[in-house]
Chimera marker file (.cmm) of the C-alpha trace (Angstrom):
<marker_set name="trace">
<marker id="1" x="4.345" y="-43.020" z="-13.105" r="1" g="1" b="0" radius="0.5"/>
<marker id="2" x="6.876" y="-46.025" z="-14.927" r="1" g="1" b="0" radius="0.5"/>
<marker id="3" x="9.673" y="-43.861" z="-12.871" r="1" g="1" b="0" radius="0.5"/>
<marker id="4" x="8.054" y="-44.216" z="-9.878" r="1" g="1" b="0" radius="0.5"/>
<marker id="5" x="7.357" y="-47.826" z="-10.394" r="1" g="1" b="0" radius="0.5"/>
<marker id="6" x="3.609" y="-47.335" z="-9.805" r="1" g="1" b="0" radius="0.5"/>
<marker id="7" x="0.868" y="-48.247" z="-12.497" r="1" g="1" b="0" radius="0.5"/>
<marker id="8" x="-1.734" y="-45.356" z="-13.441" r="1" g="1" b="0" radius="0.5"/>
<marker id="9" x="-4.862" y="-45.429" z="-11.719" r="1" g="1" b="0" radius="0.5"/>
<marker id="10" x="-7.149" y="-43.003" z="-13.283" r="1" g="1" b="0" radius="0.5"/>
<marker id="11" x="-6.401" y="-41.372" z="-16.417" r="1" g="1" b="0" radius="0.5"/>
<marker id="12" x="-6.867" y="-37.303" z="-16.205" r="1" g="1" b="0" radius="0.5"/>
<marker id="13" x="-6.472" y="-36.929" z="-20.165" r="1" g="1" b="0" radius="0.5"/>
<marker id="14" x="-10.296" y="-36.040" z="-20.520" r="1" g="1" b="0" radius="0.5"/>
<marker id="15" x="-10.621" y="-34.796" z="-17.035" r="1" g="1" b="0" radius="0.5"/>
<marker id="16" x="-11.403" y="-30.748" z="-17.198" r="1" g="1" b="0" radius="0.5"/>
<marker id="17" x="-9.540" y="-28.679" z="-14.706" r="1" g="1" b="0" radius="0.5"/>
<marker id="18" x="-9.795" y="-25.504" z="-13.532" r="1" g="1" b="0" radius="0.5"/>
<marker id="19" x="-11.888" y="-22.991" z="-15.302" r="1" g="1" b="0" radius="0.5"/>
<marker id="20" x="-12.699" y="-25.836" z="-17.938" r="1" g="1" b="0" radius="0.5"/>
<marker id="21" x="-14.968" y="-27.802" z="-15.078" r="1" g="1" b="0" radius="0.5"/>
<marker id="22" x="-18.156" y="-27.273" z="-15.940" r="1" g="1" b="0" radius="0.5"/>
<marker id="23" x="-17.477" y="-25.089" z="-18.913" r="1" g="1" b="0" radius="0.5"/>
<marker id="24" x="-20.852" y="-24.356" z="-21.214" r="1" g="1" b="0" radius="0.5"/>
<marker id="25" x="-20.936" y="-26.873" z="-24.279" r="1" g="1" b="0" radius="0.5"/>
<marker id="26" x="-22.882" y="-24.942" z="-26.600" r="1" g="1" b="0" radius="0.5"/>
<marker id="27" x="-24.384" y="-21.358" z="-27.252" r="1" g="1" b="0" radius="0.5"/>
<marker id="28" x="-27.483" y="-22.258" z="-25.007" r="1" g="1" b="0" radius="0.5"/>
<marker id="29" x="-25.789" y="-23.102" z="-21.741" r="1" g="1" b="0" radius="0.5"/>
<marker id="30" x="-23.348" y="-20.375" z="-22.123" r="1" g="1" b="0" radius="0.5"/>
<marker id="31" x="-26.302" y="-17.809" z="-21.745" r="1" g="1" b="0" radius="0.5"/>
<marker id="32" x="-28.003" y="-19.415" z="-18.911" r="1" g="1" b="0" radius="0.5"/>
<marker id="33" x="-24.324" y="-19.747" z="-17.221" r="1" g="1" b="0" radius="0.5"/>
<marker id="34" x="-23.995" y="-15.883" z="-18.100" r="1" g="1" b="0" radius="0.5"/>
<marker id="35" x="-27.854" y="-15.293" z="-16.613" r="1" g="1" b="0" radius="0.5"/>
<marker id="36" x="-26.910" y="-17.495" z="-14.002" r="1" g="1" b="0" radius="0.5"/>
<marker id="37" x="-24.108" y="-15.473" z="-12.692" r="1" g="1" b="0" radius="0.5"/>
<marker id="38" x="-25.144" y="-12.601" z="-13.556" r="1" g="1" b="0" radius="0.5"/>
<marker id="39" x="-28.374" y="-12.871" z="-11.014" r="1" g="1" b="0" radius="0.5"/>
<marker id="40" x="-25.635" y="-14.274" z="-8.233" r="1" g="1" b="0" radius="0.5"/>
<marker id="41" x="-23.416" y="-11.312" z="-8.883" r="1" g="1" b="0" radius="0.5"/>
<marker id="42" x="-25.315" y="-8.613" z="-10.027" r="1" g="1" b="0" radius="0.5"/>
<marker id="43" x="-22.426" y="-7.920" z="-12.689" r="1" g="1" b="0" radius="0.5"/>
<marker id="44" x="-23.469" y="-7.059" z="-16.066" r="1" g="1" b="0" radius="0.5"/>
<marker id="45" x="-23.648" y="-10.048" z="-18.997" r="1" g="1" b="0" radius="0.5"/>
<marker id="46" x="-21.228" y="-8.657" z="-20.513" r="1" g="1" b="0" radius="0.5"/>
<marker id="47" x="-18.415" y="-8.574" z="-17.929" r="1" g="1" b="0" radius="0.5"/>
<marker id="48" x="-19.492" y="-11.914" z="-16.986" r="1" g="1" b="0" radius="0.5"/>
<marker id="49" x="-19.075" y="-13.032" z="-20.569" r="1" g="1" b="0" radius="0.5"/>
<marker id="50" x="-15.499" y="-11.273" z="-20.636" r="1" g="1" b="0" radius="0.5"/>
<marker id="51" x="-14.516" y="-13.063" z="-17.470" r="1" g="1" b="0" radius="0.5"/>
<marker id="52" x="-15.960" y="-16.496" z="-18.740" r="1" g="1" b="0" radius="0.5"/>
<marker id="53" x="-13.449" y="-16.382" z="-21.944" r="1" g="1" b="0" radius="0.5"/>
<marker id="54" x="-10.357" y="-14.910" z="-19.745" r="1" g="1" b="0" radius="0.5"/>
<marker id="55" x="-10.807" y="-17.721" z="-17.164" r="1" g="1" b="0" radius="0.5"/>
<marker id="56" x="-13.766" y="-20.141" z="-17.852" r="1" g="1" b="0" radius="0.5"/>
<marker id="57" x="-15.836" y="-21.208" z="-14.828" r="1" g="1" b="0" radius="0.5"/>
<marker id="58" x="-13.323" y="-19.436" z="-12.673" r="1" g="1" b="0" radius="0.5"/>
<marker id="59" x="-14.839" y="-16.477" z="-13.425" r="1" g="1" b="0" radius="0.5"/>
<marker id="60" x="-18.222" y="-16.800" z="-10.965" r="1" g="1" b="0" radius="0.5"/>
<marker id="61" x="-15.646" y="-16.784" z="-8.176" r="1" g="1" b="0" radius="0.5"/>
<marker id="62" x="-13.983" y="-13.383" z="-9.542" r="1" g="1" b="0" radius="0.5"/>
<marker id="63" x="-17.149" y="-11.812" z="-9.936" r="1" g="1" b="0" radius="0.5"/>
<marker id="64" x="-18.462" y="-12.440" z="-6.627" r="1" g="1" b="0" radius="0.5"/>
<marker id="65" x="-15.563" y="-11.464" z="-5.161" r="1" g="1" b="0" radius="0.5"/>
<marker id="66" x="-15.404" y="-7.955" z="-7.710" r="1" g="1" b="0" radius="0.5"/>
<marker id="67" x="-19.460" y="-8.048" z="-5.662" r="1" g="1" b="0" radius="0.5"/>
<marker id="68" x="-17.887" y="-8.093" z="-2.277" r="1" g="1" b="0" radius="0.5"/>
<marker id="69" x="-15.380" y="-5.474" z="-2.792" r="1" g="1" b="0" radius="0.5"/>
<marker id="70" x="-15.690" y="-1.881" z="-5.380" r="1" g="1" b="0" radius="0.5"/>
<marker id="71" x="-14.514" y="-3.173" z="-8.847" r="1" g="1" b="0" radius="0.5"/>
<marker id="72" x="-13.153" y="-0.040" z="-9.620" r="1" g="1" b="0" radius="0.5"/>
<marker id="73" x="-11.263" y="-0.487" z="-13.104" r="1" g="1" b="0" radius="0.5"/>
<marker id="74" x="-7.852" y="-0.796" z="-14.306" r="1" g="1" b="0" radius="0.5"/>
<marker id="75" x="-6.853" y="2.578" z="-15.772" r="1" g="1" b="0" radius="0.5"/>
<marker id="76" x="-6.573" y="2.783" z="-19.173" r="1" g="1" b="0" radius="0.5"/>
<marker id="77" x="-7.748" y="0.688" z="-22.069" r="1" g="1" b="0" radius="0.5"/>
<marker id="78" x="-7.844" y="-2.278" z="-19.936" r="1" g="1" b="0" radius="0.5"/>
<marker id="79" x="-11.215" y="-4.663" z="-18.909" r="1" g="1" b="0" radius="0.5"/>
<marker id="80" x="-9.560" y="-5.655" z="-15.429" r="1" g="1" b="0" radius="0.5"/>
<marker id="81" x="-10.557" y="-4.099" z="-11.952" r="1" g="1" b="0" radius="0.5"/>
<marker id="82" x="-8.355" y="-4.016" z="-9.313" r="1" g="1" b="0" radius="0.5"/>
<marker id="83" x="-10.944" y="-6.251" z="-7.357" r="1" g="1" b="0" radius="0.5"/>
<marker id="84" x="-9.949" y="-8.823" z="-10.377" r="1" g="1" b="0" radius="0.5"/>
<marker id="85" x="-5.976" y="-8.490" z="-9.761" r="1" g="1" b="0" radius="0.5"/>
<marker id="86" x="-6.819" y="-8.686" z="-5.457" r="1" g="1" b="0" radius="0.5"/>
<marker id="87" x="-8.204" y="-11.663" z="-6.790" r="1" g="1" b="0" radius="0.5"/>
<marker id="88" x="-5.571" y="-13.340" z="-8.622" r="1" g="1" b="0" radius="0.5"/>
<marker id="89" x="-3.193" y="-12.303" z="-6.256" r="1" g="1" b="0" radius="0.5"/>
<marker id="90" x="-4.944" y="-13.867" z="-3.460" r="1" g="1" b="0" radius="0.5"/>
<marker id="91" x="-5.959" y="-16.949" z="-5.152" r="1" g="1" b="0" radius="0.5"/>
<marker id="92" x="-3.740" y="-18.146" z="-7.628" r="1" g="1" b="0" radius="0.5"/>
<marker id="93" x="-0.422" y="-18.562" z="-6.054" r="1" g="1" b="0" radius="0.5"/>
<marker id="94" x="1.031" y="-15.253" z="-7.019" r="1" g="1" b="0" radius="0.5"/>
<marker id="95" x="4.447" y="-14.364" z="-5.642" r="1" g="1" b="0" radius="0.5"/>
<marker id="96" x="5.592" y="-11.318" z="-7.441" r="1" g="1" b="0" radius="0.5"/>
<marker id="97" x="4.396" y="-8.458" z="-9.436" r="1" g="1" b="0" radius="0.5"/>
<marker id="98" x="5.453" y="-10.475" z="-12.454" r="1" g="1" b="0" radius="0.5"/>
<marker id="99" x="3.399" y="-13.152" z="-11.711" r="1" g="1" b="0" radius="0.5"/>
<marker id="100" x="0.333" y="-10.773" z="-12.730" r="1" g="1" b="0" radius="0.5"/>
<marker id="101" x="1.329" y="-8.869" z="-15.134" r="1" g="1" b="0" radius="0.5"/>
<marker id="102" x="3.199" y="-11.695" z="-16.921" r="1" g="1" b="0" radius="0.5"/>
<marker id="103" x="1.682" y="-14.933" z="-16.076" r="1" g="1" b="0" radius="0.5"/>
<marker id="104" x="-1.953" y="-14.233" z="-14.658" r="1" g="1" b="0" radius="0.5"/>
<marker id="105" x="-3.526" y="-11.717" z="-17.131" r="1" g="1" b="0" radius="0.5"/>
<marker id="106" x="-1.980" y="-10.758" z="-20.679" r="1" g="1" b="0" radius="0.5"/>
<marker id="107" x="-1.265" y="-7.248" z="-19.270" r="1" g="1" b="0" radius="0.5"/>
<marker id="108" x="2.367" y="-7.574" z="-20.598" r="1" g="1" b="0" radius="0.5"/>
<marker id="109" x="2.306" y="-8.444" z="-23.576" r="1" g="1" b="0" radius="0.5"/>
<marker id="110" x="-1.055" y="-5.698" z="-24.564" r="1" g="1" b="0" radius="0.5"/>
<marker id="111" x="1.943" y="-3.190" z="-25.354" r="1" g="1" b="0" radius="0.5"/>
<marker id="112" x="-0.303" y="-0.630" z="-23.684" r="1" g="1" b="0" radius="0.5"/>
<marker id="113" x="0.731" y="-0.903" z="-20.155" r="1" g="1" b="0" radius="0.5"/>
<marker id="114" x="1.729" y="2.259" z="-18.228" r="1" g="1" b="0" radius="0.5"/>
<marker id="115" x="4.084" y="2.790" z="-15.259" r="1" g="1" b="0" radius="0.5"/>
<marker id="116" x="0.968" y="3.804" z="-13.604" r="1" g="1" b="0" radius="0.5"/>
<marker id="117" x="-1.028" y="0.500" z="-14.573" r="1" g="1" b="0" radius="0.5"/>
<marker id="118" x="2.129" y="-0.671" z="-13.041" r="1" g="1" b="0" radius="0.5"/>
<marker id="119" x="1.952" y="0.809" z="-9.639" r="1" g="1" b="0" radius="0.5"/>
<marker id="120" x="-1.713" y="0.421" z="-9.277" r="1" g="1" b="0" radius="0.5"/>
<marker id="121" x="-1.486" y="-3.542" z="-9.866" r="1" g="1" b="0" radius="0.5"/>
<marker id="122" x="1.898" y="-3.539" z="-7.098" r="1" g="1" b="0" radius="0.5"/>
<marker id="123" x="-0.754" y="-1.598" z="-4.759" r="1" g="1" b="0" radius="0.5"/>
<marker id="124" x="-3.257" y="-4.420" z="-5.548" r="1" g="1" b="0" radius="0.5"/>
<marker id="125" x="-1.070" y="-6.974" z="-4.863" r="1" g="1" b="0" radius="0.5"/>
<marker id="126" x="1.220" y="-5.071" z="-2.217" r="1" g="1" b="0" radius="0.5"/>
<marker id="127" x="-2.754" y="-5.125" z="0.097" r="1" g="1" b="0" radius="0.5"/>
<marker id="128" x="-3.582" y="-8.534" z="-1.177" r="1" g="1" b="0" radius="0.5"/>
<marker id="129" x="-0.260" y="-10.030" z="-0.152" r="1" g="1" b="0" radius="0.5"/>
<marker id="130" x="0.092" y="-7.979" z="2.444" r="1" g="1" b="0" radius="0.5"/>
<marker id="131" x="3.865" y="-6.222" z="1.198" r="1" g="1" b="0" radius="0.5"/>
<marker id="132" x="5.305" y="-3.262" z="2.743" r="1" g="1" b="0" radius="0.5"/>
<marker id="133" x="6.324" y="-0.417" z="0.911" r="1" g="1" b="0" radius="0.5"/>
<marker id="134" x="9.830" y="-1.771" z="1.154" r="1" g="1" b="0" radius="0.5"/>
<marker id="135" x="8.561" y="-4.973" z="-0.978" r="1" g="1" b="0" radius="0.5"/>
<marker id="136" x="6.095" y="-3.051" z="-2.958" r="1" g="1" b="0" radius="0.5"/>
<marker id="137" x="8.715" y="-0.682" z="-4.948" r="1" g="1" b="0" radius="0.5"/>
<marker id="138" x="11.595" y="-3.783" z="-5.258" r="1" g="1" b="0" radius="0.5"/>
<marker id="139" x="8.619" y="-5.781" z="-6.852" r="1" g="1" b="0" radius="0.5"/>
<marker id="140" x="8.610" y="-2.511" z="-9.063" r="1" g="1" b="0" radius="0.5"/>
<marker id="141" x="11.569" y="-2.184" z="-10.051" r="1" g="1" b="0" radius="0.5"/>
<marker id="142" x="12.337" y="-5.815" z="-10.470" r="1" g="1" b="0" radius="0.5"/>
<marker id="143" x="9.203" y="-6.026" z="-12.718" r="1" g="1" b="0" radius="0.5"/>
<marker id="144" x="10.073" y="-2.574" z="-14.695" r="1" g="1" b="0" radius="0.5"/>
<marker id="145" x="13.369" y="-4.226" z="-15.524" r="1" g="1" b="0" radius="0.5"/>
<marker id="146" x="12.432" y="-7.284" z="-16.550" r="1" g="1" b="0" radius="0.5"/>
<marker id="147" x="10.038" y="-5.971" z="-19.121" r="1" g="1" b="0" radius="0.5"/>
<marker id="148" x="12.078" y="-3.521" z="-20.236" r="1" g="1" b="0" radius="0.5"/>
<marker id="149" x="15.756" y="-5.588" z="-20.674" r="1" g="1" b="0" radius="0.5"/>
<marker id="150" x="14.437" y="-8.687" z="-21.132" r="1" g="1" b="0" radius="0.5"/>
<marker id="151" x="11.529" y="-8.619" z="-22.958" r="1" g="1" b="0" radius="0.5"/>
<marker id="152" x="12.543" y="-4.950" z="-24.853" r="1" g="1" b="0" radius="0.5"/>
<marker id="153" x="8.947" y="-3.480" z="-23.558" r="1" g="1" b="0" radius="0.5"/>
<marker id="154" x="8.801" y="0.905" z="-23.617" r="1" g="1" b="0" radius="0.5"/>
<marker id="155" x="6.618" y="1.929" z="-21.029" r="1" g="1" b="0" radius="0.5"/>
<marker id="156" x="3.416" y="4.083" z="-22.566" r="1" g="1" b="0" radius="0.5"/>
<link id1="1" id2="2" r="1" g="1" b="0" radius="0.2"/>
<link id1="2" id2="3" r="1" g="1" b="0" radius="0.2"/>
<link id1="3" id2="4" r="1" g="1" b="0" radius="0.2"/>
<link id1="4" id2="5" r="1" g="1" b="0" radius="0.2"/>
<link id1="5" id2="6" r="1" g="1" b="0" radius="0.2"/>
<link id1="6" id2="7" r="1" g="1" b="0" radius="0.2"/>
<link id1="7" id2="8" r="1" g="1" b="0" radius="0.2"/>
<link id1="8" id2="9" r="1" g="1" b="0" radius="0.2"/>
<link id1="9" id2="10" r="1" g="1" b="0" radius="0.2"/>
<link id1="10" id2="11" r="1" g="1" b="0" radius="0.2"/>
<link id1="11" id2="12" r="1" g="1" b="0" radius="0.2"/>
<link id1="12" id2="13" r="1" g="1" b="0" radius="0.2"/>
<link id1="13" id2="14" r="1" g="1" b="0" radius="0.2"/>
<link id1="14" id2="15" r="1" g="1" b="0" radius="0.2"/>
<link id1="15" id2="16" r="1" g="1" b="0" radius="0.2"/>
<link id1="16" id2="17" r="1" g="1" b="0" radius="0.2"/>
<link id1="17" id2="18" r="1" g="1" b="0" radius="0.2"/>
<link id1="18" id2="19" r="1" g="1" b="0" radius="0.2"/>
<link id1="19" id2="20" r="1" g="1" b="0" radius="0.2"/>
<link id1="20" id2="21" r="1" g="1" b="0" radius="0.2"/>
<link id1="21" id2="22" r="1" g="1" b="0" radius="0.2"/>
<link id1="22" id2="23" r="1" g="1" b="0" radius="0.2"/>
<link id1="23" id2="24" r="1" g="1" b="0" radius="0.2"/>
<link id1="24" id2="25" r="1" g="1" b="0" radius="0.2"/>
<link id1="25" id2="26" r="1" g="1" b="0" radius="0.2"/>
<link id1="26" id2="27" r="1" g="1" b="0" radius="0.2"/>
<link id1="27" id2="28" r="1" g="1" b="0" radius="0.2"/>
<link id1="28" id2="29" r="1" g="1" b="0" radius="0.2"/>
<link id1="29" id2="30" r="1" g="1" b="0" radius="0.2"/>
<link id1="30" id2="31" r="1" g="1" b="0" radius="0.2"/>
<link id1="31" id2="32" r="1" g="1" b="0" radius="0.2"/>
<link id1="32" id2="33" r="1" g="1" b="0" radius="0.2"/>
<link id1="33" id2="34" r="1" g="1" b="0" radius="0.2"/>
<link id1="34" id2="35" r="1" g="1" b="0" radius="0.2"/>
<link id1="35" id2="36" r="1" g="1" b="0" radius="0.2"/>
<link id1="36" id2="37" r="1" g="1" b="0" radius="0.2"/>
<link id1="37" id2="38" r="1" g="1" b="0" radius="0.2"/>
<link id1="38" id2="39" r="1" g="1" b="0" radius="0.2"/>
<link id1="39" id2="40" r="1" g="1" b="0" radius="0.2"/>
<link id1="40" id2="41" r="1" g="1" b="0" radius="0.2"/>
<link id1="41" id2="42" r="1" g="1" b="0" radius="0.2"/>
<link id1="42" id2="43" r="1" g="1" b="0" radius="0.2"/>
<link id1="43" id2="44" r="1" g="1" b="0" radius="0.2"/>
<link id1="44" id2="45" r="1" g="1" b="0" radius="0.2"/>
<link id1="45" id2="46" r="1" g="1" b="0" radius="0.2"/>
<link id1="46" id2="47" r="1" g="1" b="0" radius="0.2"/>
<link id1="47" id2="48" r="1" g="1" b="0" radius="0.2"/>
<link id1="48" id2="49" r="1" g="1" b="0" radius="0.2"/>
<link id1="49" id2="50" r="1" g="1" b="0" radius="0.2"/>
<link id1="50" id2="51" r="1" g="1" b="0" radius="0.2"/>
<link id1="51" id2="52" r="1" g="1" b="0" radius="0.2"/>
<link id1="52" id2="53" r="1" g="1" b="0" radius="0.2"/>
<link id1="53" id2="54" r="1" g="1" b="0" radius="0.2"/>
<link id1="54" id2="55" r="1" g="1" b="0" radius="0.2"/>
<link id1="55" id2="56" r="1" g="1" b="0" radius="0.2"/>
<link id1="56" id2="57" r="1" g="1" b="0" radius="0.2"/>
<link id1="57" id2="58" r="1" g="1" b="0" radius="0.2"/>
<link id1="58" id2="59" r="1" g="1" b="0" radius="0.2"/>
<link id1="59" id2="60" r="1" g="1" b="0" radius="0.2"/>
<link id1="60" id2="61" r="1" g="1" b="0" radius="0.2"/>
<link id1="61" id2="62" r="1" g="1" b="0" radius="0.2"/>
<link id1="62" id2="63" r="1" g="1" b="0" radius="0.2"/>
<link id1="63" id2="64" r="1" g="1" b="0" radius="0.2"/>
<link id1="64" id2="65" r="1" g="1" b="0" radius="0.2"/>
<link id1="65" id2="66" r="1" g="1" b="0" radius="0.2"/>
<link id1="66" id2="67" r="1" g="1" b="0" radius="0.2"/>
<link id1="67" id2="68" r="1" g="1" b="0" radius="0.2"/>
<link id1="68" id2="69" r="1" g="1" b="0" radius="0.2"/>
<link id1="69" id2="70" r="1" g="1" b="0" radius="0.2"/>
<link id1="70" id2="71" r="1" g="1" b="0" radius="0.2"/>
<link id1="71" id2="72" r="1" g="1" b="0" radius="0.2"/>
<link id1="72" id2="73" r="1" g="1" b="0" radius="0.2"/>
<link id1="73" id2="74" r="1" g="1" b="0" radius="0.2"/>
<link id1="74" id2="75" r="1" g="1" b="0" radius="0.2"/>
<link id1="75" id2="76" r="1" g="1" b="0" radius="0.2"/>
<link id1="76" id2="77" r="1" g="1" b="0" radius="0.2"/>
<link id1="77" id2="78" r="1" g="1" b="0" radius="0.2"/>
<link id1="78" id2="79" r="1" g="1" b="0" radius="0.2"/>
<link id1="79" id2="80" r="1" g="1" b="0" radius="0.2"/>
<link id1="80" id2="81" r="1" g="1" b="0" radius="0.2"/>
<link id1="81" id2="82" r="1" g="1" b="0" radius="0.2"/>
<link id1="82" id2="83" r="1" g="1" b="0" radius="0.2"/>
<link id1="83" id2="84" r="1" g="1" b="0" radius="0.2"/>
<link id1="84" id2="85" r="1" g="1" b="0" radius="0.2"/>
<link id1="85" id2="86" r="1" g="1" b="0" radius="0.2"/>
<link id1="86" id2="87" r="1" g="1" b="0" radius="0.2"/>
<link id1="87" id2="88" r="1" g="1" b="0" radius="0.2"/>
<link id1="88" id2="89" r="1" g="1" b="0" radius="0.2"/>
<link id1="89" id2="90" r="1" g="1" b="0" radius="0.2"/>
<link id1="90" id2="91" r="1" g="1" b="0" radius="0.2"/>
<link id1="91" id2="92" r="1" g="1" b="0" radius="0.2"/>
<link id1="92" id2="93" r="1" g="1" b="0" radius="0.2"/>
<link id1="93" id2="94" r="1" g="1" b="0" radius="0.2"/>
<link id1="94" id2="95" r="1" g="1" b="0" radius="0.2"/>
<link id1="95" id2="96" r="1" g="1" b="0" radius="0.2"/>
<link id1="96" id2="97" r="1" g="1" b="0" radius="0.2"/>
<link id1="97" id2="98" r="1" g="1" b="0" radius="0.2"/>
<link id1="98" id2="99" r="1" g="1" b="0" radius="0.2"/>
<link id1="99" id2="100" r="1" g="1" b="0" radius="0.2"/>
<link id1="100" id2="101" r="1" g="1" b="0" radius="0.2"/>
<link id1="101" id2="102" r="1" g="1" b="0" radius="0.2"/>
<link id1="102" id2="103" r="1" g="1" b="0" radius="0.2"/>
<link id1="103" id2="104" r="1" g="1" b="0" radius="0.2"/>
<link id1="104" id2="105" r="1" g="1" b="0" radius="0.2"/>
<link id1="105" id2="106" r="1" g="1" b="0" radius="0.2"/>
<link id1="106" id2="107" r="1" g="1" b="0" radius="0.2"/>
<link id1="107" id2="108" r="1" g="1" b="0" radius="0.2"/>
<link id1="108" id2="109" r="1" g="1" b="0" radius="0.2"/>
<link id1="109" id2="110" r="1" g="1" b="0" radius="0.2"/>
<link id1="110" id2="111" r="1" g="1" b="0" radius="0.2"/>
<link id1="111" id2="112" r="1" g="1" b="0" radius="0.2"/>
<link id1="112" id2="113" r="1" g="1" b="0" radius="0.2"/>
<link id1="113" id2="114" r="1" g="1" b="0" radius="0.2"/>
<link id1="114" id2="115" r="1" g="1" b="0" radius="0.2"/>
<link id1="115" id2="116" r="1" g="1" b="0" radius="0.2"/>
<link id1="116" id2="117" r="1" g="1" b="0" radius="0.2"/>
<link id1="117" id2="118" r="1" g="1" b="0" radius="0.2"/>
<link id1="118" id2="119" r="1" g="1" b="0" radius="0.2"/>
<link id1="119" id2="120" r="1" g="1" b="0" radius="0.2"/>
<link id1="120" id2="121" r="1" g="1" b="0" radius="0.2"/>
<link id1="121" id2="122" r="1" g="1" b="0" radius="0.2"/>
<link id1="122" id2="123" r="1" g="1" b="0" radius="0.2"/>
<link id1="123" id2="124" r="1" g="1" b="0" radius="0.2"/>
<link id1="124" id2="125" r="1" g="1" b="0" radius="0.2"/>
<link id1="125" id2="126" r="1" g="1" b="0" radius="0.2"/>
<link id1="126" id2="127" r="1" g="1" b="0" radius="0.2"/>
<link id1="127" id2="128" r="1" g="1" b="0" radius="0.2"/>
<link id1="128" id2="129" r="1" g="1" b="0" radius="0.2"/>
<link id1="129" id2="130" r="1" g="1" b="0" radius="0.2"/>
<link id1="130" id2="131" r="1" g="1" b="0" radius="0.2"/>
<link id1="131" id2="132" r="1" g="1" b="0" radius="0.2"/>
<link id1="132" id2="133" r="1" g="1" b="0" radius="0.2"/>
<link id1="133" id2="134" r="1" g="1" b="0" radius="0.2"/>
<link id1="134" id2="135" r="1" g="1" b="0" radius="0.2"/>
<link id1="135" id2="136" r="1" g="1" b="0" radius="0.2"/>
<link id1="136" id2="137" r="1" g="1" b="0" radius="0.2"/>
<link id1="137" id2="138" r="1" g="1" b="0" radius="0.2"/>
<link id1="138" id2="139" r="1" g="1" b="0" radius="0.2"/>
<link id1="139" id2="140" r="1" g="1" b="0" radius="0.2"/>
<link id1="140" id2="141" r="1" g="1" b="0" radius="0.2"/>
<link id1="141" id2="142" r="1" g="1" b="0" radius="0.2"/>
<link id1="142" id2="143" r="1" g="1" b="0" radius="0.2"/>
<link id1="143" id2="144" r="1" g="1" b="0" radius="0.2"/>
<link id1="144" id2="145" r="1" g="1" b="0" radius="0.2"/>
<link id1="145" id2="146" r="1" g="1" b="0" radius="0.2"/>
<link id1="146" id2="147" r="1" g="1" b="0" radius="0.2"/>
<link id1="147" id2="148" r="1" g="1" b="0" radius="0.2"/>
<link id1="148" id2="149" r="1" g="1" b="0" radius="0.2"/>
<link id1="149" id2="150" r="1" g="1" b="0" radius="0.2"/>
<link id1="150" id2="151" r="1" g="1" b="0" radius="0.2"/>
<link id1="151" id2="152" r="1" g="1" b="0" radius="0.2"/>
<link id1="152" id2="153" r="1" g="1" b="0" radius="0.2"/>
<link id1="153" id2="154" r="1" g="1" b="0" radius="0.2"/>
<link id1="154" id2="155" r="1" g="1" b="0" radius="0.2"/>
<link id1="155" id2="156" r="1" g="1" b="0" radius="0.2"/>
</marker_set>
């Protein structure tokens, strides 16, 4: 703001964003949020509890959107559905396949993810963002190389 010239108006030090608004304080409100969304979602306590340490708050919206749609699972030893990358993808300003697998979720750096984790995230993403095959497989290969030469990661 002193480069701009402009005085602060409202200080966002304390100010929770993102999955932090509304986050449970203590042991008690964290079960009735988990009871709470689990009643609005129908998913089980303990995949709302998984969701609620991955992405705080956030997580009600995933869930009811893993509701709307099959949350079919990841393969492998993974807790993400594909209904939870169709998420991300659609919500949370993803532009590549690296985006997910690198920034959105710690998929990358597990050590345990596949080629074919990798193409069934790109087809996630590919429908969500609405790529053609064309776009789907350079996403591929651009994200198989960067793991590999760049961050030294051996496909399983």
């Amino acid at each position: 703001m002193s480069r701009l010239g402009q005085p602060r108006r409202v200080s966002t030090q304390s100010l929770a964003i993102g999955g932090g608004r509304d986050f449970p304080a203590d042991a008690a409100a964290r079960a009735r949020w988990i009871s709470g969304v689990t009643a609005e979602t129908g998913a089980s306590p303990a995949r709302a509890e998984a969701l609620l340490d991955r992405y705080g708050t956030t997580a009600r919206l995933i869930l009811a959107h893993e509701a709307e749609r099959q949350a079919k699972p990841l393969a492998g030893p993974f807790e993400y559905t594909l209904a939870e990358i169709d998420w991300l993808a659609r919500n949370e300003r993803v532009v590549h396949l690296t985006d997910i697998v690198m920034r959105r979720t710690a998929l990358a750096i597990t050590g345990r993810l596949s080629r074919s984790n990798l193409e069934q995230i790109a087809d996630a993403a590919a429908a969500a963002l609405t790529w053609d095959a064309g776009r789907r497989e350079k996403e591929l290969e651009a994200t198989s190389k960067e793991l590999t030469e760049r961050h030294r990661f051996c496909f399983e």
